[in-house]
C-alpha angles and dihedrals in degrees: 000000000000119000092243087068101042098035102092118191099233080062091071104102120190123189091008090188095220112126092187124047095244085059105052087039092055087043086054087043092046083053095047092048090059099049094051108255104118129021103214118036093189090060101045094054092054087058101051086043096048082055087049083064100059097049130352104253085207091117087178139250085093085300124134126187106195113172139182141198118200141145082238087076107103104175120012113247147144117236111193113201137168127196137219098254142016121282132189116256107167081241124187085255102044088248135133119249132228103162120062126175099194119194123223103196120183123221084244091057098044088112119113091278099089083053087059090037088051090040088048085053103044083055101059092049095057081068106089090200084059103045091040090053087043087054090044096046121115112182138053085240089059096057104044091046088053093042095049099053108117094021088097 
């Protein structure tokens, strides 16, 4: 499982309006509910919520790397977002977030792969051209062409 083949680009998600994390979590559920990627949007947003409770996902720089694993997950995918303002996050920094990259991650694919698949990620983000071109970017295009470098 590498991000370039379960980023899709109708899961990249400008502007997203929250203004709480529960609320821009529950606005990226709502749209993968609707494409398909999960069945049930209420449940899926109590998963990644329930994780939320264990560690903040706010790794700092304003990014935030909130995950979830569910039996609503219908087909495994990352969706990256970034919404129009700042929103706490309890970050490691103490920081507010406005970009996300959320994990949807399917009971057939709770192996190890989506920690690789976390770890590759994670990665990517501790490189500040990345993250600034990700911040900068303003197509879906853009993002999935940043995010997949090094996944050749």
């Amino acid at each position: 499982m590498k991000v370039e083949e379960i980023l899709k680009k109708q899961n990249v998600l400008f502007d997203l309006q929250g203004t709480k994390k529960e609320e821009v979590i529950g606005e990226i559920s709502q749209k993968l509910a609707h494409a398909g990627f999960v069945a049930d949007a209420e449940v899926f947003l109590a998963s990644v919520l329930e994780r939320e409770t264990h560690a903040t996902t706010g790794i700092g720089n304003a990014i935030a790397i909130p995950h979830g694993k569910s039996t609503t997950v219908t087909e495994s995918t990352i969706v990256f977002a970034r919404t129009s303002q700042d929103i706490e996050w309890e970050s490691l920094d103490d920081e507010p977030v406005n970009l996300l990259i959320l994990l949807a991650i399917s009971d057939a694919d709770k192996t190890d792969g989506h920690l690789r698949l976390l770890s590759e990620i994670a990665t990517k983000l501790m490189d500040d051209d990345i993250v600034a071109a990700l911040k900068e970017a303003t197509t879906p295009e853009a993002v999935l062409t940043i995010l997949s470098k090094g996944d050749e």
